[in-house]
N, C-alpha and C positions, 0 to 999 in steps of 0.2 A: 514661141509662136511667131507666126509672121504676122509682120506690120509695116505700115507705109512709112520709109524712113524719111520722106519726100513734105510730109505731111507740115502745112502751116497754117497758122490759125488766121481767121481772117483778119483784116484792118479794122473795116469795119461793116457792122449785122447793121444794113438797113430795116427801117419798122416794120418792114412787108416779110421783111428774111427772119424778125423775132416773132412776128406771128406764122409763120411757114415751122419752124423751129418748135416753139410752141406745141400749133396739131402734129406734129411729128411726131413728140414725146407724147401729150395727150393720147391720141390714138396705141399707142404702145402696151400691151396685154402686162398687166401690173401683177406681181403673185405677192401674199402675205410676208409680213413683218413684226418679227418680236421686237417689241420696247421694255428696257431693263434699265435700273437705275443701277448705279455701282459708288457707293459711299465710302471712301476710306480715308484713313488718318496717317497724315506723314508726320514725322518730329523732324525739325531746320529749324538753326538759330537756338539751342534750346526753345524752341516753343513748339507745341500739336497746330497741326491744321487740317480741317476735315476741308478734303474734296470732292464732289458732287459730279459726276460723268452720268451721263446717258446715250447707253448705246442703243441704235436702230440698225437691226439685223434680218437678213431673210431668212423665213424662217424655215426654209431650205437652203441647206448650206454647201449644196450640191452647186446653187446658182451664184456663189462668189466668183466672179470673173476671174481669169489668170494674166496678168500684165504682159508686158513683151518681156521681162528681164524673167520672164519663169515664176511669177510670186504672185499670191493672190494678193488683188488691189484694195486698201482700205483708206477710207476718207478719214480725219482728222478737223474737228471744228473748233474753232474759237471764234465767240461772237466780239460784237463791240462795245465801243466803252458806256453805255448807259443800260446795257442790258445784262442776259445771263442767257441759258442754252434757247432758251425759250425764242429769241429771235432768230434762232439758225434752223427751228423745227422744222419749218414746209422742206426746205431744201435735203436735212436728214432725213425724212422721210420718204421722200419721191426719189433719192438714189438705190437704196435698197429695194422700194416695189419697181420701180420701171430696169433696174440695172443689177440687182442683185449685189450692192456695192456694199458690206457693212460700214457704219458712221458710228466714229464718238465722239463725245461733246463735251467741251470740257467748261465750266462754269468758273471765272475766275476766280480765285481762293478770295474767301468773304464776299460773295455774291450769292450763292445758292439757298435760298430760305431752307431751311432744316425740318421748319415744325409747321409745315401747312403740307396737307397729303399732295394740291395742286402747285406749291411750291411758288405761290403769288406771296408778295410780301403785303404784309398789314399798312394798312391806316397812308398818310401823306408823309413826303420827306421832311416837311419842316411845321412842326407842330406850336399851338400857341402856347404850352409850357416854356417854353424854351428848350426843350430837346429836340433831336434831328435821327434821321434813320443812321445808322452807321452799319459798318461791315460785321457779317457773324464771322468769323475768321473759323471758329468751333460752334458745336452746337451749345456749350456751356457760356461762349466768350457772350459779355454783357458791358458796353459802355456804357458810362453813366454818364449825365449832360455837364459833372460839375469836371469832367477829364478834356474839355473842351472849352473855344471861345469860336464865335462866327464872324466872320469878317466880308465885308461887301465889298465889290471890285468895280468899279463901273469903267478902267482901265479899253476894257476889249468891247462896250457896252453898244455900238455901232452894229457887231456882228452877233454876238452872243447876248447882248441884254447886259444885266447886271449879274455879274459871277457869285453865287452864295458858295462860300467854302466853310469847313468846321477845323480849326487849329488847332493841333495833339498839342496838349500840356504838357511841356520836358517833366522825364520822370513815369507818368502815368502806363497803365497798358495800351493805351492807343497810341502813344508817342513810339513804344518800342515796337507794336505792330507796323506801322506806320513806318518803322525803320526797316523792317526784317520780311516783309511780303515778298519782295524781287526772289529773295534766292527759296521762299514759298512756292512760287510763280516756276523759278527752274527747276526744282525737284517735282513738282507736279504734274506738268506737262511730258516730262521723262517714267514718271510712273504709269499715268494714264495710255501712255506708247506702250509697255512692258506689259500691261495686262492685257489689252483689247489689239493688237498687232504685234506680235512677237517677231524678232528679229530673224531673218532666216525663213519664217514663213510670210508674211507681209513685206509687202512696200509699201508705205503711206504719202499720201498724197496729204496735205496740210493747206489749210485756209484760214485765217485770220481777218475779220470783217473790220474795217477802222482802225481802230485802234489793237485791236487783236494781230493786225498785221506784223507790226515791231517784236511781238510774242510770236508769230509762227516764222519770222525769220530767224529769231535769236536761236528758236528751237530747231531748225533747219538742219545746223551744222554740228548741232547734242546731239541730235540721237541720229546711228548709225543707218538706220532703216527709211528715214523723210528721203523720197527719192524727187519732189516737185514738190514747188508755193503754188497751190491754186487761189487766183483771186477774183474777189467783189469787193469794190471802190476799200481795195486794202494799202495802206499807208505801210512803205519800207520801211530800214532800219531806219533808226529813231535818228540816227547823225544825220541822216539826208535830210529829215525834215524842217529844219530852218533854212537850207538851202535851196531845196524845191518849192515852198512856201512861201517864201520871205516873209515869216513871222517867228516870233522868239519867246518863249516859256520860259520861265525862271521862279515857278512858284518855288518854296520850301519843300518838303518832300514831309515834313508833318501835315500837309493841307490836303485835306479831303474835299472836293469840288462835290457840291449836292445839283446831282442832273435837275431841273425845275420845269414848270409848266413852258420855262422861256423857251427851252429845250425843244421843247412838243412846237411851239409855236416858230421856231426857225426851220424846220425840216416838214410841217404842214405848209408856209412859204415856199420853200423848194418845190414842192410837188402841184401848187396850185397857182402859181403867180401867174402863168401863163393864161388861168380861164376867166380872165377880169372877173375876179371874186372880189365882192367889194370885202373895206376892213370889219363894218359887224360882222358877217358873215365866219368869217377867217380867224376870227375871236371865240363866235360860238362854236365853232366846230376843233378850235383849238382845246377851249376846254373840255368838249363832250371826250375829246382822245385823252385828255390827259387823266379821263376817270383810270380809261384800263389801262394806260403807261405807268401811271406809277405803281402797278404792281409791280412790275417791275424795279430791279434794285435802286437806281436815280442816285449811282456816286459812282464818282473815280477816283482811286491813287494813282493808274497810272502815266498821267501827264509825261512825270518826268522820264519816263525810258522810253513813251512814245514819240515825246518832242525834245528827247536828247541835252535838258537840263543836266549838265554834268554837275554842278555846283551841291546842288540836290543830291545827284548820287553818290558825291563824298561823304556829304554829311551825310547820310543817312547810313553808308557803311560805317561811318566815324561812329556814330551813334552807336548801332549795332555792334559794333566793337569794346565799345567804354562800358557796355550791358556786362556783354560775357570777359572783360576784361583781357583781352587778347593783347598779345606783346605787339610792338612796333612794327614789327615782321607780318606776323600774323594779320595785324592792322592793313597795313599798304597791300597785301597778299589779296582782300575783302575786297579793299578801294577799287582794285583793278579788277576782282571779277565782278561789281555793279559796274563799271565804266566800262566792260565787256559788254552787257547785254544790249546796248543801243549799234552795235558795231559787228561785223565778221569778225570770225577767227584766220587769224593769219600764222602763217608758221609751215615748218616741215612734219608733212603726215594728217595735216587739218585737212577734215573732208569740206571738200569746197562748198559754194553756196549751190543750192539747185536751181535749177530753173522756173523761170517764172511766168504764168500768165496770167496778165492784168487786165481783167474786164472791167469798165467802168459805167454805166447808165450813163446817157445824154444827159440829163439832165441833174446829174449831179454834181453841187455844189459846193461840198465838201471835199471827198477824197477824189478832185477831177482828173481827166484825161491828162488835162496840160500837165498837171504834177507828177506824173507818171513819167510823160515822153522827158521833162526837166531829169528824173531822174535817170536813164538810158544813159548816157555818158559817164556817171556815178559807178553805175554798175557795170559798165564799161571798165573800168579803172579796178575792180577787181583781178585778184589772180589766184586762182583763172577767173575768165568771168561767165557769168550764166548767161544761160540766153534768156532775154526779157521780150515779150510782146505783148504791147499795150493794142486792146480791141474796146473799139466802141460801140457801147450797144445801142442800138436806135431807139430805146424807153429805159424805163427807169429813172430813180432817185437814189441818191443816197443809200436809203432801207433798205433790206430783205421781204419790207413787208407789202411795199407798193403793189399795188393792181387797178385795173380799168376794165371799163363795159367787155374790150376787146381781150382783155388778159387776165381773166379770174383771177389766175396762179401768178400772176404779175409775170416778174423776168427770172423766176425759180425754174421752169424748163427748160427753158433758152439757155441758162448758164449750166443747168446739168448737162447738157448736151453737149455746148461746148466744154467742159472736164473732162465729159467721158471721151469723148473725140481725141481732146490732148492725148489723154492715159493709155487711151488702146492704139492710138495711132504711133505712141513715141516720141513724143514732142516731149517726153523729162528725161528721154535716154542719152549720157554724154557721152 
């Protein structure tokens, strides 16, 4: 098909151009969509790990768009690090009714509730027994509280509050999950591609929200068929990130960080510092959000490949190693594919990295603009390198989930819009 090879995305969507943007999409005659869950089980590491997709499809499949390269186009989600598919829903859902675009969603391995039909997790992250929510890895896996110890951080306490984390006990099953998730995390993402966008018939187009970013670039250059990084306030490969940042991670890689109310309450600041809300206020309405956040999951393991902790990802290949008793060989062979995941693949016959478009909210705080453009020379320095355009949007946060009087749907049209615009225009053709 013909398409504008001319085509560039903008600098920057003033507020008046995301509400324009916006009724544009709104206004646009929506047709039905099937939603499907798709459960399966992989074995990595000797260990099972069930992984939890949800695809959102038209449910005419007549109305899947054909890309410029000849292929029908599919979306690829991974949310970010405190949630599961559930915070990338509005945006899976409004590409297939307004575009015909199918999506799937991939829930990071031990995030997916298993045993609730609405897939909300039970009860608070940190209970007054002394247990804490931890990852289902399986729908069988069960940590018990005495396979852990918790530790307080007040280290980063300025930005983030005080850091609750839970410490794998050398030995135990969480220690050894806790070593072995990453190459979970690559076989998964590579499986979820092979059933829902088949190579030869798809192109997919991939997003990583946060911390899912470091995951849909690593995946970028696995699988044969990622033809573009679509992004929201998404953080690149994990080595950039002390650089672009100038902040430095070096947890253990047995520490499981428990997302908390503090959570809720630094990213409600984001979106509200601006309407002189006094502190009660910003309080009660921290906690009213943090009834329905913490259904969601409220932990991370993965710090260390997002912020490029390599220390971490020794040991934790080391670990994984000393498990399944692997030779020296074998050993250093691990080493180097966790110390691959924060980084491109380089070499003769690597499929390069794709190109990228990085949208970010005004007003977000986190994964900001500036870190973006910081990164542009980075990715510059690639070979070859992709093309990166950093776009600012005139609203938003942080979130997927932001909205106002003026924007129901928040910046969930605006940024379908600008995707789809990418995709059919050519802006991932190299």
């Amino acid at each position: 098909m013909a398409f504008n090879a001319s085509w560039e995305p903008p600098t920057v969507v003033s507020f008046d151009e995301v509400l324009k943007l916006n009724d544009e999409v709104s206004a646009k005659t929506g047709a039905p969509i099937d939603i499907s869950e798709d459960i399966f089980r992989i074995h990595e590491l000797a260990m099972d790990w069930d992984i939890g997709v949800v695809r959102y499809a038209p449910s005419d499949q007549n109305r899947i768009p054909t890309g410029p390269d000849g292929k029908k186009v599919g979306i690829f989600l991974l949310h970010g690090g405190v949630s599961d598919f559930k915070s990338v829903e509005r945006i899976a859902k409004l590409l297939p009714e307004k575009y015909g675009i199918p999506v799937a969603t991939m829930t990071f391995p031990g995030r997916f509730y298993f045993h609730d039909a609405n897939r909300d997790w039970p009860g608070d992250v940190e209970n007054s027994d002394g247990s804490a929510r931890t990852p289902l890895w399986t729908k069988e896996t069960k940590i018990t509280k005495d396979q852990y110890s918790f530790i307080q951080d007040t280290s980063k306490r300025e930005e983030y509050g005080t850091l609750v984390s839970l410490t794998a006990k050398e030995g135990t099953e969480f220690y050894h999950r806790m070593a072995a998730w990453p190459v979970a995390f690559e076989q998964a993402v590579k499986e979820t591609a092979r059933r829902h966008f088949p190579g030869g018939e798809y192109s997919i187009y991939i997003h990583g929200h946060s911390t899912g970013g470091p995951f849909a670039m690593m995946a970028s250059q696995r699988i044969p068929n990622i033809a573009g990084l679509l992004g929201w306030g998404s953080s690149p490969f994990g080595w950039m990130y002390p650089i672009i940042s100038g902040d430095d991670w070096n947890f253990p890689f047995n520490q499981l960080r428990l997302r908390t109310w503090r959570d809720t309450a630094r990213y409600m600041y984001e979106g509200m510092k601006q309407q002189e809300i006094g502190l009660p206020m910003l309080i009660e309405l921290t906690f009213e959000r943090w009834e329905s956040a913490k259904k969601r999951p409220n932990f991370k393991a993965e710090d260390f490949i997002h912020k490029n902790s390599t220390k971490a990802l020794e040991t934790a290949a080391g670990a994984a190693a000393t498990r399944l008793k692997l030779s020296q060989q074998e050993t250093a062979a691990l080493v180097q594919r966790y110390l691959g995941y924060t980084r491109e693949l380089v070499g003769p016959g690597v499929k390069p990295v794709p190109n990228f478009l990085s949208i970010h909210g005004i007003n977000d705080d986190t994964v900001t603009l500036k870190r973006c453009e910081r990164s542009l020379p980075l990715f510059a320095k690639l070979d070859p390198p992709p093309k990166v355009r950093p776009v600012s949007l005139g609203a938003g946060i942080h979130s997927w989930g932001w909205t106002d009087d003026k924007l129901p749907q928040g910046i969930v049209p605006s940024v379908a819009k600008l995707w789809h615009d990418a995709i059919m225009n050519g802006f991932f053709v190299r």
